[in-house]
N, C-alpha and C positions, 0 to 999 in steps of 0.2 A: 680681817684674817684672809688668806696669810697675810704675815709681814716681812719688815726686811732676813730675820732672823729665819725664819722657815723657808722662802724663795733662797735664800743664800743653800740652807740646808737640801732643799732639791738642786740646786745647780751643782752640789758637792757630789751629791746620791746620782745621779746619771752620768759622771765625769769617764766614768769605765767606758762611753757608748763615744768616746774621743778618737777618730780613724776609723770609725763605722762609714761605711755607702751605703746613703739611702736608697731603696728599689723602689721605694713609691710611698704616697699618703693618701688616706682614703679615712670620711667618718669612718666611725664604730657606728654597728648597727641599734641604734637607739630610739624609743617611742614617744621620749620627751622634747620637750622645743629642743629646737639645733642650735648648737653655741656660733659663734660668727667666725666663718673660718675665711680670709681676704689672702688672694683671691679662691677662686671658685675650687669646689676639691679635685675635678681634674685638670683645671689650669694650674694649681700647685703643686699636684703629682706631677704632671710631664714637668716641670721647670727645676724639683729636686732632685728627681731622680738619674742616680750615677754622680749624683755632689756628697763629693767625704766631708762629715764633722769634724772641721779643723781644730776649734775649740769652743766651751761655754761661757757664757758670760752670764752675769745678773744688770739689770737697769734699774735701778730703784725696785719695784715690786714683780719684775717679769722676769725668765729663762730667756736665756737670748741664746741657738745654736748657731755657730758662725759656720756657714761653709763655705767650698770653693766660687770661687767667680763673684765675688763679693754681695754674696747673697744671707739672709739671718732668718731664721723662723723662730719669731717672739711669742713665747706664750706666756700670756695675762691671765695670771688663776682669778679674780677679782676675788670673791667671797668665798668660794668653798673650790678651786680646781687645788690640780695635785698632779703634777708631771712623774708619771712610774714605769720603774724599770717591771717588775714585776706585780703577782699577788693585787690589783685592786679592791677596794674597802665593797666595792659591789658589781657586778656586771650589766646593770640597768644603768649607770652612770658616765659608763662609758662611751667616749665624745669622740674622739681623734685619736690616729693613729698614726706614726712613723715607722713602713716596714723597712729593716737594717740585714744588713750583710756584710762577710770580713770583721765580725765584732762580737762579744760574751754574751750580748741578750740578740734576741729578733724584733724586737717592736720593743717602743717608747711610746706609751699610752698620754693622751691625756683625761684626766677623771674631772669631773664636775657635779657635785650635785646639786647642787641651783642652777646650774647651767647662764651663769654668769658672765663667765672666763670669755677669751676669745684667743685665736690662734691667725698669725699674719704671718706670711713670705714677704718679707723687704728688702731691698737693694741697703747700701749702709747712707746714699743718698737719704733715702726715705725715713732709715731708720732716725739718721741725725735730726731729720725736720721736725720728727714726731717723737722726740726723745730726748733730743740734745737741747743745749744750752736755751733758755730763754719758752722753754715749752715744761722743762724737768729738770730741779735743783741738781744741788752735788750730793752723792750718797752721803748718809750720815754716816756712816761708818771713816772715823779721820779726821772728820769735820775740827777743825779748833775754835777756842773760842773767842778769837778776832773774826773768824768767817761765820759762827753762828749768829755775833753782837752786827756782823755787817749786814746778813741776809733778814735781820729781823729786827734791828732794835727799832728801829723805826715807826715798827706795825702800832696801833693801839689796841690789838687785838690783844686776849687774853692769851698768853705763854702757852699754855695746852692746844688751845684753837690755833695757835699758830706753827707748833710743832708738827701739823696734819697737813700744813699745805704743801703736795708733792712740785709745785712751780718752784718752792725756797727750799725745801730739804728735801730729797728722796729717801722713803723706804722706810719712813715711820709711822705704825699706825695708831687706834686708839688704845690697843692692851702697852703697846710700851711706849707712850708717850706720858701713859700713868704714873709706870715705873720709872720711866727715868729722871721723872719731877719729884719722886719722892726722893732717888736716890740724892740728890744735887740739895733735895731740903727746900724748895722752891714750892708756894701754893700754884697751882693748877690756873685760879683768876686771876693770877698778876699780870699785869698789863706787861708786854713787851720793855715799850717807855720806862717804865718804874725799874726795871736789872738794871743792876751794878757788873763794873767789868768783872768783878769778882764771883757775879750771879752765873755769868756768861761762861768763866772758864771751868766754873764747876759745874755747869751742864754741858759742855765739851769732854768733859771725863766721866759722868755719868751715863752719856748716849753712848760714848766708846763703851763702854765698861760692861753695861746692859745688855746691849748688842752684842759683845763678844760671848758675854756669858751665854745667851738663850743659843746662838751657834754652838756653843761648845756641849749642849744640853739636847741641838738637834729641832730649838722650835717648842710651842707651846700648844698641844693639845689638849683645846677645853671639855667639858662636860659633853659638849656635843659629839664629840670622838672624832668630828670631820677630818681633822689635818694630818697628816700622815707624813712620814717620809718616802724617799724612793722607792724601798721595800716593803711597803704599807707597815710602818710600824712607828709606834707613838716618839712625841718627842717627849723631853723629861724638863723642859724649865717651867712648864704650870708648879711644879713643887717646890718653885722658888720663889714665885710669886711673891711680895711686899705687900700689896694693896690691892692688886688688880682684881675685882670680885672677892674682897672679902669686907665685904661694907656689915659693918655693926660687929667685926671680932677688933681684940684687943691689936695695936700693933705691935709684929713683930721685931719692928728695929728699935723702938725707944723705950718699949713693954707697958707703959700708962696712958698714951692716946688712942681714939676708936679710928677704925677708916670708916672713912663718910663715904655717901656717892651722891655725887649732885651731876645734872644734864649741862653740858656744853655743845652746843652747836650739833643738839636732837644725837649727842650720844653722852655714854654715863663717864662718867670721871670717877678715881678712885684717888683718897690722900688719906693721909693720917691728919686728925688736925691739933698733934701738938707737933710733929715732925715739920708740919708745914704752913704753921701759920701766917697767915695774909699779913698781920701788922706784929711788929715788933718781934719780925723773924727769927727761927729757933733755924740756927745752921750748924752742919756738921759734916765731917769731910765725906765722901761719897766713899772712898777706900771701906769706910766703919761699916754704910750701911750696906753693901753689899756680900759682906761676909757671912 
């Protein structure tokens, strides 16, 4: 956490702060470890400042602000940040700062509380090196499934573990890599090798499908209340949840199998195991199970 669903849903949430001039960057006065801000914070203030935010982007898991003179400041929530306009979830967590001018807010926070995250100033040179092709797959969001069968069939890794590698797909993590194997009807262990083209394109509508939904929901805040949106306030697809932490209730999509959770690659995995059984596969079109 986040994922691509919630980074998309911050990039949407500070899209107001688009023709803002930056005056400067400077930490937030903080007593816990410093997140990694490259470069130094007053080599980054003088090099932003008086640069307008031409527009936002998303990288896979990161805010990307684009501004003049082909400059980006990328921010990496890793585990717990939160790029906000307003209201943060706490004032001791507060990392980074962008002061703004010409624009509806004054500062665009970034919040961490694991202090994980990291914040970079890069040329679009730099950005490409460290971003682009052959370092960072292609977003999942689009993906079809001749480009998922091509970026992966190959692997002999299990389907799940191979949904997380950010080299072959960007922007999917372990909450919805659960989901979108349940939606598609596919076990979690299936070796890559072992999909059918037919495996392939219904997890091409699945990760579309998923992904569209938890944006349209704003993101998934868990138990832990971490994730927030711009305005510090909850997203709403934890309440749509299929599987993901709900190990030992009944399942929701086919109402007589349990979701299980078993450990894949030292994280937990959620399925149903009649929705998705490993042999003598139970399939159904992902349309059914998302409703």
């Amino acid at each position: 956490m986040p994922e691509l669903p919630e980074v998309e849903t911050m990039r949407r949430g500070i899209l107001p702060i688009v023709g803002s001039r930056i005056r400067g960057a400077c930490r937030a006065a903080c007593r816990l470890r410093p997140i990694g801000v490259t470069p130094g914070e007053r080599t980054f203030s003088r090099r932003v400042a008086g640069r307008t935010i031409q527009r936002i982007d998303r990288i896979g898991k990161r805010v990307v602000l684009r501004l003049e003179e082909d400059l980006a400041v990328v921010f990496e929530p890793r585990m717990t940040g939160l790029v906000l306009l307003a209201d943060p979830p706490s004032l001791e967590h507060l990392r980074f700062r962008l002061d703004l001018e010409r624009g509806p807010v004054a500062a665009l926070w970034f919040w961490d509380r694991r202090g994980l995250g990291n914040v970079q100033l890069l040329t679009s040179d730099e950005l490409l090196r460290r971003f682009g092709p052959g370092r960072l797959g292609p977003d999942a969001l689009g993906l079809s499934g001749g480009q998922l069968r091509e970026r992966l069939a190959g692997s002999r890794r299990a389907i799940k573990v191979a949904l997380l590698d950010q080299r072959a797909v960007a922007g999917i993590g372990n909450l919805y890599a659960s989901e979108i194997l349940h939606a598609a009807g596919i076990h979690p262990q299936l070796a890559c090798t072992a999909l059918r083209s037919s495996d392939w394109e219904r997890l091409s509508d699945s990760t579309g499908q998923v992904l569209e939904l938890a944006i349209r929901y704003e993101g998934s805040t868990l138990s832990d209340g971490t994730y927030r949106n711009a305005l510090n306030q909850a997203g709403g697809y934890q309440n749509h949840h299929r599987v993901y932490d709900r190990a030992g209730q009944v399942c929701p999509t086919c109402g007589q199998g349990t979701v299980r959770r078993i450990v894949q690659a030292q994280r937990a995995t959620f399925f149903c195991d009649r929705c998705q059984r490993r042999s003598g596969r139970h399939r159904r079109a992902a349309d059914d199970r998302l409703q």
